[in-house]
C-alpha positions in Angstrom: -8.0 -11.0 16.6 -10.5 -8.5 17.3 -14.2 -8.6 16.2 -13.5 -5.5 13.3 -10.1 -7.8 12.5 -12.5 -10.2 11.5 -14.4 -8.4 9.7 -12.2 -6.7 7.9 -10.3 -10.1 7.0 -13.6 -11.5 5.7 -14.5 -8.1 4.0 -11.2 -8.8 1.7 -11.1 -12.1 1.4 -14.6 -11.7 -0.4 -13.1 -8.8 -2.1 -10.2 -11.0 -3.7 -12.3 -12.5 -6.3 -13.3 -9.4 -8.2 -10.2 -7.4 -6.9 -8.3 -7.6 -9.8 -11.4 -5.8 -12.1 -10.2 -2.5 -10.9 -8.0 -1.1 -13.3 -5.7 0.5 -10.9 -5.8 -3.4 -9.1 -5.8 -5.7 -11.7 -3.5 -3.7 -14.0 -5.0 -5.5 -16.8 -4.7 -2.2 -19.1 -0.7 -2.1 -20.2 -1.2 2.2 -20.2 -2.2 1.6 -16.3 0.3 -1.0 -15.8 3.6 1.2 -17.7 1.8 4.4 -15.6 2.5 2.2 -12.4 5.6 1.4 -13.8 7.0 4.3 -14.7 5.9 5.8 -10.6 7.7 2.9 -8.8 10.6 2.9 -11.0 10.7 7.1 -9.5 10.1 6.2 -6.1 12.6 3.4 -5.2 16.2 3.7 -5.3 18.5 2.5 -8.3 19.6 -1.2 -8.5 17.9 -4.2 -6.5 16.7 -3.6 -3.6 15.1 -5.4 -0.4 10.9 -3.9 -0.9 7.9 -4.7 1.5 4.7 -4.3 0.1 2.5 -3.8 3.5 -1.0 -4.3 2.5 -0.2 -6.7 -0.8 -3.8 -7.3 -1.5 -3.1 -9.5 -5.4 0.2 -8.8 -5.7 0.1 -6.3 -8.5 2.7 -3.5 -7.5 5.0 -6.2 -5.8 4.8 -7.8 -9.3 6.2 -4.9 -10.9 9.0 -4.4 -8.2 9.9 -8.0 -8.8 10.3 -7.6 -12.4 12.8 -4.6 -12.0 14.9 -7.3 -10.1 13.9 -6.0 -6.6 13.3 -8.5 -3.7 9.8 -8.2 -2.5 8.2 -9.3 0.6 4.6 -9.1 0.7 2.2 -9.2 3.8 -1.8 -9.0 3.8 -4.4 -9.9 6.6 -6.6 -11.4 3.6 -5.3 -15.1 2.9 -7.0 -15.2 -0.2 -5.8 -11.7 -1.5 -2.1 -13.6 -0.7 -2.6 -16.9 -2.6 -3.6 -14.6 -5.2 -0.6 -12.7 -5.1 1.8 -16.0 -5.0 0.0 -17.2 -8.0 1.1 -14.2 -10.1 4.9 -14.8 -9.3 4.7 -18.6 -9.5 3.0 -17.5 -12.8 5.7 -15.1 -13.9 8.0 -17.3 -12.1 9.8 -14.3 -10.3 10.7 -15.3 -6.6 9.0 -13.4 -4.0 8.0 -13.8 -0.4 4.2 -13.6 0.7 2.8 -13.5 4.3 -0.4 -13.8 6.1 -0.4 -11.5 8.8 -1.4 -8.2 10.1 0.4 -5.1 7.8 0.3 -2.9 10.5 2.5 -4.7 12.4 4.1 -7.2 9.4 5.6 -10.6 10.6 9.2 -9.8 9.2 10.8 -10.5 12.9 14.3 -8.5 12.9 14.4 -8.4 8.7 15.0 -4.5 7.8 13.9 -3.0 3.9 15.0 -0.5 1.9 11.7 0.4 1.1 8.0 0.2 2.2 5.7 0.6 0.2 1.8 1.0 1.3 -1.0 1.7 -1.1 -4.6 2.4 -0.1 -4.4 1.0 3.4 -4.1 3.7 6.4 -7.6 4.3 5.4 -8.8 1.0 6.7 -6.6 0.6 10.3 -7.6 1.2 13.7 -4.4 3.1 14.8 -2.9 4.2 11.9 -0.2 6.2 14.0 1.1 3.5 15.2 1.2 1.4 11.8 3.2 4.2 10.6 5.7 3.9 13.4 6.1 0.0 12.9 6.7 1.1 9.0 9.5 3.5 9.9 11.2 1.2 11.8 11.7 -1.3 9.4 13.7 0.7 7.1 17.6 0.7 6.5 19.7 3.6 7.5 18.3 6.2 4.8 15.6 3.6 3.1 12.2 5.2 2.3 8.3 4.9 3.4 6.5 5.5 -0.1 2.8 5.7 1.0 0.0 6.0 -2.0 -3.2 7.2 -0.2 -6.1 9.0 -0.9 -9.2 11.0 -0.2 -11.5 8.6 -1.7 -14.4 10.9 -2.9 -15.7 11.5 0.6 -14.6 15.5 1.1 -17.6 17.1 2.4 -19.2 14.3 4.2 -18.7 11.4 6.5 -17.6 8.4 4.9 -19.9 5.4 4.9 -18.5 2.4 7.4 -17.3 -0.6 4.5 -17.5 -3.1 7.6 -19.6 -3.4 11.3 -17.3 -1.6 13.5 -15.9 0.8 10.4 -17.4 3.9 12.0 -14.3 4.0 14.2 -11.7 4.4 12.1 -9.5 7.9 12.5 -9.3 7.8 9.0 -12.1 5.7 7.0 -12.3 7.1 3.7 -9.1 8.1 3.3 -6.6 10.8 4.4 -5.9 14.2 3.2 -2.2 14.6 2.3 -1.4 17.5 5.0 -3.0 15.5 7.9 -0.5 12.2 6.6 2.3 14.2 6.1 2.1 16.0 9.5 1.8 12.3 11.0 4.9 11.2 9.4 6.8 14.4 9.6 8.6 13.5 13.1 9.3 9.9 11.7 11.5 11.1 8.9 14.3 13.3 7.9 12.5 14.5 5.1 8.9 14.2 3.6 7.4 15.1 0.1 3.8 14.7 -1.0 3.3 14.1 -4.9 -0.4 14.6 -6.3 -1.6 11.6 -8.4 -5.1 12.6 -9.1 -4.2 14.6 -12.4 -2.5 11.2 -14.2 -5.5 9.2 -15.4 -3.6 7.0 -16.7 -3.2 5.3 -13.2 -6.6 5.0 -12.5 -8.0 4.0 -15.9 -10.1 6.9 -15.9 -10.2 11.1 -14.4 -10.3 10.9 -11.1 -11.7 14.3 -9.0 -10.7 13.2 -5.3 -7.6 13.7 -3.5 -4.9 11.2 -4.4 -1.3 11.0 -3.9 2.1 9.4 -2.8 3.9 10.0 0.1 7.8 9.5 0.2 9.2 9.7 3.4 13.0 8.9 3.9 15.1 7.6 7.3 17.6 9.4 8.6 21.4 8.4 6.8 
C-alpha cells in the first residue's frame, strides 16, 4: 500500500462515523431514499441480478439493490465504511457480500456482474483510467458500468487536496461528464450521460455543480 493509499484509507475510515449525516449517504430522508430508488430501479436491468457496488462506502445504494432482490457484492478500501455496510444488511437481514479491498481493482478473482455500479469515487483514484478498464472487464456479455460522478463545486478553480498527496489526482474534485464519457467511450458499445443536478430530491437540497450518471453497456 502506498503512502496516499494510506491516507486515503484513514481519511474514510474517520469519515464513516458521520458518513451517513449526508442525506444523499445516509438516506435517512424516505424522498431521498424513493429518489435513489426510483434511479437504480432505471439503471439496472429487469429481474435479479449479480450488482457490484465498487466504492460501497455504508452500504446505502447496495442496500436498495438488495431489497429489489439483486445480489450485491460490495468492496471499499475503508474497513470501517464496510462493517458499516454489513451491519445494515445483517440489520435488514438481506444477504449480501462485503469486501475490504482496493475498488479500483476489486478482489472478485474470476466472478463476472451484470452491473457495476460506482458513485462518487473516480474523483478520489490515482489512475482512474485504469480503474475504469478493471470495471469494464468485469461485466457479463452486454452488462452495464453505471457511474454517478460529479463536478463537486470546484468549476473555475483548482480543487483543494482532501488528503497529503491529493494534489496528484487527474481528477480530484470531480469529473466533467464529456471528459468521463470520452474515457469510457472505447470501453463500451454504447455510452449515455444523464444529468442529475436538476433532481433535488437526491441530494436533499438544489444543488448548482455538475452531477450525473454514466451508463455504459458491454458489447452483446
Amino acid at each position: 500500500m502506498t503512502g496516499l493509499d494510506t491516507a486515503v484509507t484513514a481519511y474514510w475510515d474517520s469519515a464513516s462515523a458521520s458518513f451517513d449525516e449526508e442525506p444523499d449517504h445516509g438516506l435517512l430522508d424516505p424522498r431521498t431514499r424513493d429518489a435513489w430508488r426510483e434511479r437504480l430501479r432505471r439503471w439496472t436491468p429487469g429481474g435479479a441480478c449479480d450488482v457490484l457496488d465498487a466504492g460501497c462506502g455504508t452500504g446505502s445504494l447496495a442496500l436498495l439493490l438488495a431489497e429489489d432482490g439483486h445480489r450485491v457484492t460490495g468492496v471499499d478500501l475503508a474497513p470501517r465504511m464496510v462493517a458499516r455496510a454489513k451491519a445494515k444488511f445483517a440489520a435488514a437481514g438481506l444477504p449480501g457480500r462485503f469486501l475490504v479491498g482496493d475498488a479500483a481493482r476489486p478482489p472478485v478473482g474470476e466472478r463476472r456482474f451484470d452491473v457495476v455500479l460506482v458513485r462518487h469515487l473516480v474523483w478520489t483514484l490515482p489512475e482512474p483510467e485504469a480503474a475504469l478498464r478493471a470495471w469494464a472487464g468485469l461485466l457479463r456479455s452486454g452488462g452495464r458500468l453505471v457511474l454517478v460522478e460529479g463536478r463537486w463545486g470546484e468549476a473555475g478553480r483548482e480543487p483543494e487536496p482532501y488528503v497529503p498527496g491529493g494534489e496528484a489526482l487527474p481528477w480530484g474534485g470531480g469529473v466533467p461528464a464529456d471528459v468521463l464519457a470520452g474515457a469510457v467511450a472505447p470501453l463500451a458499445r454504447e455510452v449515455r450521460v444523464e444529468p442529475l443536478d436538476g433532481d433535488a430530491a437526491l441530494w436533499g437540497r438544489p444543488v448548482d455543480d455538475e452531477r450525473y450518471a454514466l451508463l455504459a453497456w458491454a458489447g452483446a
